[in-house]
Structure formats: structure tokens, C-alpha cells
Residue, then its C-alpha position, 0 to 999 in steps of 0.5 A: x471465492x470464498x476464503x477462509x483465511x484469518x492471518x496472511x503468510x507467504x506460502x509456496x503458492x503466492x506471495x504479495x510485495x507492496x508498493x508506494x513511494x515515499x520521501x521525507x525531509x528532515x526537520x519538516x513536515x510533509x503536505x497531507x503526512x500525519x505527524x507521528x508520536x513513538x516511544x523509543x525504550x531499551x528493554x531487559x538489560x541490555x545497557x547499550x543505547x547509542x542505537x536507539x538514541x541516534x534514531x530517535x533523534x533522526x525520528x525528531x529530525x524529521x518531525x516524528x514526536x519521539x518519547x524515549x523510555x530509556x535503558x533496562x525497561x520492562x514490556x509492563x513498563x513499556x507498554x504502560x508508558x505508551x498507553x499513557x502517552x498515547x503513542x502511535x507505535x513502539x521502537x524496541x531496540x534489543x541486543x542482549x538475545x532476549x529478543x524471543x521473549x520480550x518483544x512478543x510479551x510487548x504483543x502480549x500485553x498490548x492485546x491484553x490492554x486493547x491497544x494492539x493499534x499500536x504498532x511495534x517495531x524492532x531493531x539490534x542483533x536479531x537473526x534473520x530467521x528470529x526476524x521472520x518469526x517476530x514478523x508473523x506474530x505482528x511486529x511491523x519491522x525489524x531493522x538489523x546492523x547497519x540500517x540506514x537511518x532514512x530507511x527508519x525514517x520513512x518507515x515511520x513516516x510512510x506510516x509504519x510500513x516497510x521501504x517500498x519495493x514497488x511502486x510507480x511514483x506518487x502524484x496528487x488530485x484535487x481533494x474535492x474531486x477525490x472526495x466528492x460530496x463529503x465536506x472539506x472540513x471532515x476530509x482535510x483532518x485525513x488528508x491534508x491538502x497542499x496550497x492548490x488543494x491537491x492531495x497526495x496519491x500513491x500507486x501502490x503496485x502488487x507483485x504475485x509471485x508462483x512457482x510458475x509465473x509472476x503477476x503484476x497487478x495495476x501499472x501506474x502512470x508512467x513516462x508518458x504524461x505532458x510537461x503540462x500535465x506534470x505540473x497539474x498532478x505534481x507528479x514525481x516517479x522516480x524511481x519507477x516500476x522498472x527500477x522497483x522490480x530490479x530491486x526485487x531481483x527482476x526484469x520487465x521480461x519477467x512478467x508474465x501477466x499483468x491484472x487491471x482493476x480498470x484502464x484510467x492512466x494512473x493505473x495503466x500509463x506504465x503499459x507502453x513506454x518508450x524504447x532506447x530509441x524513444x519509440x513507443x513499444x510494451x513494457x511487459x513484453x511477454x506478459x498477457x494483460x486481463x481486463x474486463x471486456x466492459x471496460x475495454x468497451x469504455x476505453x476504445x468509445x468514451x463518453x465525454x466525461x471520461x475520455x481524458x482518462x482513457x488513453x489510448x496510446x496507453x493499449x493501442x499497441x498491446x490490443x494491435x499485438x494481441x496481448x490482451x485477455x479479455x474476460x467477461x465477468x468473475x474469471x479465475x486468471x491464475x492459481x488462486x488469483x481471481x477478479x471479480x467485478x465491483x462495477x461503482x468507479x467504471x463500469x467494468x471496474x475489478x477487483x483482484x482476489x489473491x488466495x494464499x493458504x492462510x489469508x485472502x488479500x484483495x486489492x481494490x484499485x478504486x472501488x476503494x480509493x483509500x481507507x477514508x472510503x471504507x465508510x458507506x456514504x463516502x463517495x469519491x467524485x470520481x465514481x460514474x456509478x455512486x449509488x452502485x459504489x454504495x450498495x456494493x462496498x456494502x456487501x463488499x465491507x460484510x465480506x471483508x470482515x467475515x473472512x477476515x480479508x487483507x484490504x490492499x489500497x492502491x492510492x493510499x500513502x500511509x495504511x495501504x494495508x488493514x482489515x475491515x472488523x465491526x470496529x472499523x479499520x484495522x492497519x495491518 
């Protein structure tokens, strides 16, 4: 596959939904959560401010450094105070009806200052349409009437991402075991770990949706761990991957292929679960689920490294039902979606390829655990094949910036979407 695509937009062939969960408590600081700095201001003439200062204030109490620019700003002025404050993003609050004109000026002159890292987001009395106009020029959010403060909050703290439609929970891993040879003192300033050095792991989901089908890619852990197992990976799900559909408007009947980077119980655990009457039986129950036929040779005979990860309650019942597509190599599975082996974590390890008219978005399952990984020599512990995961994510990342490809993590809990440039990664 060879896309061509510069921007992403959501077209009548596929749209994407992402995925991961996240909480936030106010007045504290969460374990392995970056502390974020933004500038509140009121632009144009625009004098009311009770909105924008009743959320910045619930931004500070939850931890957020909050700069409030105050009434009738200019985006010169705007822009100017964010780059002498070194913020992380912009929150424009606009009620006056100039919002088609200020905030892409904002865009602008962001640009024009080589600071288009800083994201902006936007609320007040925007028209859904204006909405999704502003979105596509590059505004991260717009918040309308009657938004819940905590959905600013987490906005901000999931790192400037949208309320999560789907994920599976998060969980966290040994931060040695996730990041292998490189030393703690590099990986902590990214990551920071909780009191047993875990650290915090999401399971961001992606919805593909067609005309003719809808395509999940990735399952997450699911109902079925230990109370003991639990415990070790402090995993909390609530609400889930049946809840985060229902939210999309749809049922677990409602899928009708499901793609698998690999088949380790963090990306497959949701497969089987238990029925209203406790019995195991599959969650799709009409959907069809790719893998690639290396890795299902490595679930039904693990070596003894990775038998712990491989499940079997978690496929058994699917490959005795007959619903699994078994592929062997890059294979096209639906209208512009393909997999293509990247091999490096597992042997039979894939990565998803979603081509819509104007981008290619690629989700990499743990080819590329987190943005932390995008750099060569990073190597997680977790890898079977390290020398094999350097020399493709090479060729991989050489891609990726050629077209301009959409970079999808399924483990990260802030960015979990950007670009990879010649300049380094780029969030989207």
C-alpha cells in the first residue's frame, strides 16, 4: 500500500474512532501524567468571561497550570503570551460570532512562529458545522453549552485528546520490562512510575466504520483476569468495550470483523467473555477475526517465555466456531484496510493500514508500544525479535514521514495520535 494522503478526514469510505480511558482527580496529580500549562484568554470583544473563568479554575483544580489572558485579546496578543509562557496549549472562549475568523488567525500565526506544537481548543456558542469546519483546520476540540466541566478537564489531561469513545480500561506494566535496555533515568522523565515502578498503559481501540461493515481493530484485556492478576497490573476497565460502543450507538452484534496486531491477552482478553449466565461464549458474535497464521501457530504452542501471554481461553472458542481468518502475509481485509507484517514484538505481529481518501492512518499495536519507541535504539524488553524491531521501525518511520501517515499507539495514555517528520514526532 502505498498512500498518498497528507491530512486525515473522515470520508464515506471509513472513518476512525479512538480510544483510551482516562481519570482525573481534582487538586492531584496523577502517577505517570504530564503536568500541563495553558492560557485561557477571551478574544475579540466578546466581554463575557464567566465561562472561561469557571474552567480555568476547574483546569487549576485539577492540576493543570492555568494562564488567563484575560478579555478583548487580539490572536497577535494571544499568540505572543503563549509563546513567552511556554504553554502547551490554548483555550479560546468566543461568544461574539467571530469565531471563523479569529481562531483560524490564532492557527495562523502559530504557524507563522513555528509553534504549531501548541495545540488550541475552543469553546462558547459555536454551530456544530462551524465546529467541524475548525476541527479540520487543526483545532483539537470545540467544547458547545452546557459541557461538563470534567470533560474539559480530562481533555487536558488525557493530553489534549477528545473524551474517549473506546477503549478497554487501562492498566499498568513494570516500567523496566516495558522499556527494556534503555536506562530508568531517560524513560522516567517520560513516563513516570507509580510506587512499584509500574507504569500507566492504555488500550486504545480503533473503530473503522463503512458503509458496508464495521471494523474493530484490537480487543483489550477484558473480564477474565485473576483477582490476583488484577492486583499486579492494577487493572481498572470500567467501563469497557461493550459500554464504549454503546456510546457510539452500537452493539457487540454490530461488528462484523475484528483485526488482531498479535494475540497476547491485552490486545485479545475481551474476545470470549462471559455470558448472562456466566459461561464463556464470544463477545462478536457475527464478526469474523483476522490474524496472521505465525501467530497463531505461536498461541496454540508457545515457547515458555510467552506462554503467559497466550491464552488460551481467550480463542479457543472462536477457532472451534470457525471464526477466525487466518492470513498469511500483507493481505487486504476490507476496502482500504490492509495489515502487513512488521514481525519485531512476535513473530507473527501486524500492523493495521486504514486508507481513507485523504490520509492513511496506521495503528501499530506493539510494533510501537508508545511514542517513546519512535526513536531506533528504543527497544522494549518485550520484543522477541529486538534486532528485527530496529531494522523494520526503521523502514517503517522512513514511510511514515514520506506519506505523511497518521501514527495510531494502542498503549499510549496522552498522544496516541501524531505524525512522525524529520523533526521528530509531531501529535496530532
Amino acid at each position: 500500500m502505498s498512500p498518498k494522503a497528507r491530512s486525515w478526514a473522515p470520508s464515506r469510505r471509513s472513518s476512525v474512532s479512538t480510544a483510551s480511558k482516562a481519570s482525573t482527580e481534582p487538586g492531584a496529580r496523577q502517577a505517570g501524567r504530564k503536568t500541563y500549562r495553558v492560557l485561557t484568554c477571551k478574544v475579540g470583544l466578546d466581554g463575557h468571561d464567566r465561562g472561561v473563568k469557571v474552567v480555568s479554575r476547574a483546569l487549576r483544580d485539577a492540576g493543570v497550570e492555568v494562564i488567563y489572558a484575560g478579555l478583548r485579546q487580539t490572536p497577535e496578543m494571544v499568540v505572543e503570551a503563549a509563546i513567552q509562557e511556554d504553554v502547551d496549549a490554548i483555550g479560546v472562549s468566543l461568544h461574539s460570532g467571530a469565531h471563523m475568523t479569529l481562531i483560524p488567525r490564532i492557527l495562523e500565526l502559530l504557524k507563522e512562529r513555528g509553534a504549531q506544537g501548541i495545540v488550541v481548543f475552543g469553546g462558547g456558542i459555536i454551530p456544530a458545522d462551524d465546529a467541524r469546519q475548525l476541527r479540520s483546520m487543526g483545532v483539537a476540540e470545540i467544547f458547545g453549552p452546557g459541557t461538563a466541566l470534567q470533560d474539559i478537564v480530562e481533555f487536558v489531561n488525557n493530553g489534549f485528546t477528545p473524551k474517549p469513545a473506546l477503549s478497554d480500561g487501562q492498566w499498568r506494566m513494570d516500567g523496566g520490562a516495558v522499556f527494556g535496555l534503555v536506562p530508568k533515568v531517560m524513560w522516567e522523565k517520560i513516563k513516570t512510575p507509580d510506587s512499584r515502578n509500574r507504569i500507566p498503559m492504555a488500550t486504545n481501540c480503533m473503530l473503522v466504520r463503512t458503509p458496508d461493515l464495521n471494523l474493530l481493530v484490537e480487543a483489550g484485556v477484558g473480564p477474565k483476569l485473576s483477582e490476583k492478576e488484577r492486583t499486579i497490573y492494577g487493572y481498572e476497565r470500567d467501563p469497557g468495550l461493550p459500554a464504549g460502543l454503546r456510546e457510539l450507538g452500537l452493539s457487540t452484534s454490530d461488528i462484523d470483523l475484528v483485526v488482531l496486531s498479535h494475540l497476547h491477552f491485552d490486545h485479545c482478553g475481551a474476545l470470549v467473555s462471559p455470558g448472562r449466565d456466566g459461561e464463556l461464549e464470544p463477545l462478536f458474535p457475527r464478526a469474523r477475526h483476522v490474524v496472521q497464521a505465525q501467530e497463531l501457530a505461536a498461541w496454540r504452542e508457545p515457547d515458555p517465555r510467552s506462554k503467559p501471554s497466550y491464552k488460551p481461553e481467550n480463542l479457543r472458542l472462536l477457532e472451534e466456531a470457525g471464526r477466525l481468518w487466518v492470513v498469511e502475509g500483507d493481505t487486504e481485509v476490507a476496502p482500504g484496510v490492509r495489515v502487513r507484517v512488521t514481525g519485531g514484538h512476535t513473530r507473527g505481529h501486524q500492523a493495521v493500514y486504514v486508507q481513507d481518501q485523504e490520509q492513511t492512518v496506521v495503528f501499530t499495536g506493539d510494533f510501537l508500544l508508545m511514542p517513546a519507541f519512535l526513536k531506533i535504539n528504543w527497544v522494549s524488553a518485550l520484543d522477541l525479535f529486538p534486532l528485527e524491531s530496529m531494522e523494520r521501525k526503521a523502514a517503517f518511520l522512513e514511510e511514515a514521514a514520506r506519506e505523511r501517515q497518521l501514527i495510531w499507539f494502542y498503549h499510549e495514555t496522552e498522544h496516541r495520535l501524531g505524525h512522525w517528520t524529520k523533526e521528530g514526532f509531531e501529535p496530532a
